[in-house]
N, C-alpha and C positions, 0 to 999 in steps of 0.2 A: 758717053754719059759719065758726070762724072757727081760724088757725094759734094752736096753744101755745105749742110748742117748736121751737124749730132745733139740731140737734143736727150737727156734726161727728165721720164717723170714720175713723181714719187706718191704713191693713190691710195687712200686707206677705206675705200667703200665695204669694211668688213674684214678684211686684214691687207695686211702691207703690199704693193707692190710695188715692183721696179721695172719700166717699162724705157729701151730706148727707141727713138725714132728718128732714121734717118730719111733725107732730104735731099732728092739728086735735081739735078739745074735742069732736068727734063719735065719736076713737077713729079716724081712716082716716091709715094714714100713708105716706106718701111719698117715696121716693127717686130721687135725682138722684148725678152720675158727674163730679165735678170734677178728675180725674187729669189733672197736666201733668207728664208722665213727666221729672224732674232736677229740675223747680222746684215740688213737690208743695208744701210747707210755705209756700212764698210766697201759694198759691191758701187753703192751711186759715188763715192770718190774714186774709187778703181777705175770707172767709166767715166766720171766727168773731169780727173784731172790729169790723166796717164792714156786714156785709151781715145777719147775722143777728138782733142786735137790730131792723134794722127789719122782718123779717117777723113777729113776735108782732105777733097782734092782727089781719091782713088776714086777707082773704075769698080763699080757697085757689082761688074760680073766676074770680077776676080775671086770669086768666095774661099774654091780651094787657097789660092797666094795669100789671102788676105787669114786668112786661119792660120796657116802656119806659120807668119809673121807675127802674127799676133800672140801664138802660143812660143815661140823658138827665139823671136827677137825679144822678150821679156828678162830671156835670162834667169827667172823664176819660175820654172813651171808646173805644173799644175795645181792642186786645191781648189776648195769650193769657193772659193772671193775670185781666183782669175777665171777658174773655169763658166762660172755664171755669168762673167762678163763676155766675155768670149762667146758664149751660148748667144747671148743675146746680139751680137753684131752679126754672127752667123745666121742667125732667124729671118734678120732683117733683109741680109742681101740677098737670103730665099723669095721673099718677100716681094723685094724688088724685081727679082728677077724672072718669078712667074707670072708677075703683073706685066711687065715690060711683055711678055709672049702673049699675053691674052688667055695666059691658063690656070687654074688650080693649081698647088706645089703637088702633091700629086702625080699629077700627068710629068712632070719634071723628073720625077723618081722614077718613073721605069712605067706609070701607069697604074691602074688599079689589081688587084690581085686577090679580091675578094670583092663583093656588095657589099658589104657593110662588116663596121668592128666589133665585137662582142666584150664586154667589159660585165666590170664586177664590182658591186655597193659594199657597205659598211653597214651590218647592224652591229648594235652594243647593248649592253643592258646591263641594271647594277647586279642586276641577279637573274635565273637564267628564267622566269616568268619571264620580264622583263625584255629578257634578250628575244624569246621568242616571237613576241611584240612585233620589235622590230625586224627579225627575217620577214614577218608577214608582211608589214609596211614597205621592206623591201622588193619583194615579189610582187605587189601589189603597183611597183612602178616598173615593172617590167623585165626587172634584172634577172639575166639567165644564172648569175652566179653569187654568192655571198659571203661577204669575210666576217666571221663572228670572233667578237671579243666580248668577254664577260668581267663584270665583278667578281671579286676573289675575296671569300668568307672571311671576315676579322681585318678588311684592309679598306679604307676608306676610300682610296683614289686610286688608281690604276689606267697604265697606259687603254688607248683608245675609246675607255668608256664614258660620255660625256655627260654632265650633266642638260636639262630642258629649261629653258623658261616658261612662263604661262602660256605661251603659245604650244608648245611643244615642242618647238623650237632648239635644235642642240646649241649648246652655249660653247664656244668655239676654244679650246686647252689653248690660250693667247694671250698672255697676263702682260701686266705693266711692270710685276716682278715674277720669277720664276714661282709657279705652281709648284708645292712638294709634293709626290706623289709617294706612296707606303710602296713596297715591297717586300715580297715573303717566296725565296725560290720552291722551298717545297711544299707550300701553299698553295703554289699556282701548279705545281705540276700534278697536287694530288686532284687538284680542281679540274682540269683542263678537259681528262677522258668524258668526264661527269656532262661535261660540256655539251660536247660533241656527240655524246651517246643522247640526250636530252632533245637535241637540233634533231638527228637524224631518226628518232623516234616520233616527232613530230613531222618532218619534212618529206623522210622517204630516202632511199639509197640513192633515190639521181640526183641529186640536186648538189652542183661543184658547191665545197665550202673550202674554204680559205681560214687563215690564221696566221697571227703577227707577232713570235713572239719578241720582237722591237729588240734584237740585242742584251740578250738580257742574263742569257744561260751558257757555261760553261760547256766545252765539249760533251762532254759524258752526258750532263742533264739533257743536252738538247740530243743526244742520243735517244735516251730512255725517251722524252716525248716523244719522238719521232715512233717509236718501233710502240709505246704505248696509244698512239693514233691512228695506228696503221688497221687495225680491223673497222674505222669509217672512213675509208678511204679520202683522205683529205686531198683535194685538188693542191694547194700545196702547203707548206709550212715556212711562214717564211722569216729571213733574217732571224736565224737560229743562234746565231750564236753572234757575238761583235764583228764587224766587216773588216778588220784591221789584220785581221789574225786567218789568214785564208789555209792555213793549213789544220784546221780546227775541221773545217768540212773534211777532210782525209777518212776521221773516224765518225764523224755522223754519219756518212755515206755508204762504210762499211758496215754500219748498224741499224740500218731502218731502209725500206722500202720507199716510206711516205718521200713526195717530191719535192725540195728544194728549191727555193726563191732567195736572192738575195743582190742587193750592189746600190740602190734608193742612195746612199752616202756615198758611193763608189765615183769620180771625176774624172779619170781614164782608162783607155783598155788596160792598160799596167798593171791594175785592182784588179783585171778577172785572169788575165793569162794564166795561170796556173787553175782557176776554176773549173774553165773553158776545156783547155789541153785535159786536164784530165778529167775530167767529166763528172766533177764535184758535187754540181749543180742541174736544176732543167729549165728554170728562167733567170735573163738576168734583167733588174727593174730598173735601170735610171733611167731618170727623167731629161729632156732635153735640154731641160733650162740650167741641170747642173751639172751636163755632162760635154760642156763646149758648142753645143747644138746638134742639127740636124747633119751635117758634115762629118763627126766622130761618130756618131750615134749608129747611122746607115752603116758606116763601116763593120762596129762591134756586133750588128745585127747579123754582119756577114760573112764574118768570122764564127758567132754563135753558130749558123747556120752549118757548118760543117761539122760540129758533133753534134747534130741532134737537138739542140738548146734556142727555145723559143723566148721572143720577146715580152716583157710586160712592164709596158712603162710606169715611171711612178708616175701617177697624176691624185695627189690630195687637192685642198682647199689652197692651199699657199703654193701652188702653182699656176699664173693667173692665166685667161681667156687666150693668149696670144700663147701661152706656152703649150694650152691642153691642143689649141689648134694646131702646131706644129706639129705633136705630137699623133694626131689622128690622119694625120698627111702619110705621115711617115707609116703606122700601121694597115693606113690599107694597101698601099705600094709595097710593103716587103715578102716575100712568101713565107716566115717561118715566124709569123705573129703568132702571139700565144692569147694573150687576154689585156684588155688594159682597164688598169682603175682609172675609174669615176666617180667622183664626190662630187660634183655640180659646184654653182656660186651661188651667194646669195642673188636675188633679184637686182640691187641697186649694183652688183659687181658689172652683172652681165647688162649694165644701161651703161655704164664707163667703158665696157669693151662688149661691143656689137659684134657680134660673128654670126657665120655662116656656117658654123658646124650646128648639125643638129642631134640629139639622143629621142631616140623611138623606139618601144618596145624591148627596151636593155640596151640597143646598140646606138654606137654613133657614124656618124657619117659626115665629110669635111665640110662638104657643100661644094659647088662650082663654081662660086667666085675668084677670079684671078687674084693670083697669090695665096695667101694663107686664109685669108676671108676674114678677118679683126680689123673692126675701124678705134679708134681711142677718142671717146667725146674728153677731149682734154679742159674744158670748161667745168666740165663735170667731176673733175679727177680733182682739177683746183680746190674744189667745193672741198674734199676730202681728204685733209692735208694728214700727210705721216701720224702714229698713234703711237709711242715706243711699246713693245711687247717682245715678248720670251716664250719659248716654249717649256715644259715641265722638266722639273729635273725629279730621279726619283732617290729614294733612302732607304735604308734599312731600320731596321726597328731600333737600331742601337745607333742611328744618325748618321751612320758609313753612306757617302753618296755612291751610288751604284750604278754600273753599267752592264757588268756580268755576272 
């Protein structure tokens, strides 16, 4: 067998994606999920003028050889522009290559290792009425667990809380120019317990919540939150502090109970070695699509696996239908999954990519169609051509752009 075609398509049904599809002379073809939500078009020349000439002509079951040529013969390695590209020819030869057997990717990986995946929603609210709205709406679709973000008093915009349209509808942080979003660090921290004691006064002690504080807080601060969350036992807290800086976890770790998530920006194991080894952290989240694929990913998982450190992929909205399904392949086959997000697509998403995963009851499951189970109505995709868009940047009260 060997690849045709490599094909690039570029689909805005709701936000951007990047989707490759490859094409073997057998007639099996295959798709891979190369969406880097703001810098999409940097990834479609990566893949249309550097990567895809060189897959005509390879043997589609090469996936190991073809990874690490792809990653070692660049000469440039890693980042989120090669590794997404990469992600997505990786996807593809999976793709291929469980269709070719007649099986789910899946059974590929070692087989199943649970019934079904357990994941976890998004409520938000601008204030925490608001917010508790939405934990109900969310329970009310089945979700065994909840990540709560709130509006923070005297600040107008704030990571994860979105605004509704008339419908009810969340209006998706995905501008044509970057959204400004306020920032107040001791704002949010004096807010945050407020939060959580609010949730859990309404919800009840079992109920896993989650929290994001997106990078945002210095060691120390993300200390004190941490050790000041820990009497509502947060399931966990995550991206505490900037992922650049992995020796910042040393002293959160030392100062708080509450459990650690973090690596969503993370592009190879390189980013957690030091997490992993010493035991930093208790999930690590990237996503398949920006972490080279299912080929690196399997591996980090099995690595995590020997201290203790369960998986949870990142799965938002800007990770499309071929990437979420990769990614649900992968968590029922590994043994030391942890939880995966789920944010769903709009309706018109999931009619441009058709799959055979399904969500019931909180959980997903891959489905048994051979290979990944994502078909691409590429007619449909046409319809939907590119939107440019940004994600939020945020500020300070005094216009300092901020990250920590």
């Amino acid at each position: 067998m060997k690849i045709v075609d490599a094909k690039v398509v570029v689909t805005s049904p709701g936000r951007n994606f990047v989707t490759l599809k490859l094409t073997t002379d057998e007639g099996l073809t295959g798709l891979g999920d190369a969406t880097l939500n703001g810098r999409e078009l940097a990834v479609v020349s990566y893949l249309t003028d550097h990567v895809a000439p060189l897959l005509v002509g390879l043997d589609p079951h090469r996936i190991e050889d073809t990874w690490q040529s792809l990653y070692r013969g660049a000469y440039w390695r890693r980042g989120p522009v090669t590794m997404a590209a990469i992600a997505a020819v990786d996807v593809a030869l999976w793709d291929i290559k469980a269709q070719a057997a007649g099986l789910p990717l899946y059974q590929l990986l070692g087989g199943a290792s649970r019934e079904r995946v357990g994941t976890y929603g998004h409520a938000n609210g601008r204030d925490i009425p608001e917010l508790l709205d939405s934990v109900r709406a969310r329970l009310a679709e089945g979700y065994p667990a909840v990540r709560i973000q709130s509006g923070i008093p005297g600040l107008k915009a704030v990571y994860g809380v979105s605004d509704t349209d008339d419908a009810g509808s969340q209006i998706l942080h995905q501008q044509a120019r970057p959204l400004v979003e306020d920032w107040d660090t001791d704002a949010y921290l004096r807010h945050m317990p407020a939060v959580f004691d609010a949730v859990r006064a309404e919800f009840g002690a079992e109920l896993p919540l989650l929290h994001d504080a997106h990078h945002r807080l210095t060691p120390i601060q993300a200390a004190r939150l941490g050790k000041d969350l820990e009497p509502y036992r947060p399931f966990w807290l995550e991206d505490c502090t900037p992922a650049e800086n992995q020796e910042a976890l040393r002293l959160v770790r030392r100062s708080t109970t509450t459990p650690l998530a973090i690596g969503e920006v993370f592009n190879t194991v390189y980013d957690y070695q030091a997490l992993i080894t010493e035991q930093l952290i208790d999930y690590v989240r990237s996503a398949v699509t920006h972490f080279g694929g299912v080929t690196p990913l399997r591996k980090l998982f099995d690595f995590a696996a020997q201290y203790q450190i369960k998986s949870a992929v990142h799965g938002p909205e800007d990770i499309s239908p071929v990437g979420m399904a990769a990614a649900v392949h992968l968590d029922l086959a590994i043994h030391n999954f942890g939880i995966q997000e789920y944010s769903g697509h709009t309706p018109l998403t999931q009619e441009v990519f058709r799959h055979s995963y399904t969500f019931t009851d909180g959980h997903l499951h891959p489905g048994e169609a051979p290979g990944i189970g994502v078909e691409l109505d590429e007619e449909l995709a046409a319809a939907h051509p590119y939107d440019p868009a940004y994600l939020p940047v945020n500020r300070l009260h005094d216009g300092t752009v901020h990250d920590w």
